[in-house]
N, C-alpha and C positions, 0 to 999 in steps of 0.2 A: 434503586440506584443501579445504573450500570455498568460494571467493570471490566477494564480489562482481566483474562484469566488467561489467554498466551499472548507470546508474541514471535514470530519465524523470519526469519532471513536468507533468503536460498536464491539460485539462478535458474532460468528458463529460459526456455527459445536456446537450445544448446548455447548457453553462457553467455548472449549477448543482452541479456536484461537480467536484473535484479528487483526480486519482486521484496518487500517489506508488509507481511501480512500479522493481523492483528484479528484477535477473536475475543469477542465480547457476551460476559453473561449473558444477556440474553438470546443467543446463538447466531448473530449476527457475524460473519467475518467479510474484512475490507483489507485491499490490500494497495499498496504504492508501487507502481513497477515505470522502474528508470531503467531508459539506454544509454547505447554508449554514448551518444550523439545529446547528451542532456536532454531528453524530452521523455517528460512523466507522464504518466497517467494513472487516476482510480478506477477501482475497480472493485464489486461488490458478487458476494457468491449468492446466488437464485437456489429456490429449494430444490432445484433438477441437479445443484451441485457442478452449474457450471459458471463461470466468470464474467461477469459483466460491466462492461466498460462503462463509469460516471461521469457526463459529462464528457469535454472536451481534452483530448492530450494537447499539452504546454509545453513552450520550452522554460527551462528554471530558470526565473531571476534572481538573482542575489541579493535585490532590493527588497523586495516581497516574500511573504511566508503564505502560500496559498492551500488550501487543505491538504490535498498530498505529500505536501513537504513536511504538513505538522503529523502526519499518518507515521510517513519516514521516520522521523523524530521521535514519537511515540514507542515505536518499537524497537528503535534502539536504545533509549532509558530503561525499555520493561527488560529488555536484555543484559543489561548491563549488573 
């Protein structure tokens, strides 16, 4: 079984994104990085230890909970 074992909230890009990264027993980390402009995207770390963009950045609906939004979420309960 897979677990979450942390979870981080920090900014990058001198403070105009906030990234929501989460790391998973099996050593896996993915993370959520929202701008200011509401447009998210995932993003998963490569064994060279650098960051790779999943898919397509979105703008957030409010309607919809699409995978990044539930990443976000994620890390803010492990947080909490």
């Amino acid at each position: 079984m897979v677990t979450v074992i942390n979870a981080a909230i920090y900014s990058i890009n001198k403070a105009t994104e906030m990234a929501y990264q989460i790391d998973y027993s099996d050593g896996v980390s993915v993370r959520a990085v929202t701008s200011c402009k509401n447009i998210i995207r995932q993003e998963w770390k490569n064994p060279a230890g650098n960051w790779v963009i999943s898919g397509k950045p979105y703008v957030v609906a409010h309607n919809k909970k699409r995978q990044a939004e539930r990443l976000q979420a994620t890390a803010i309960d492990f947080l909490k």
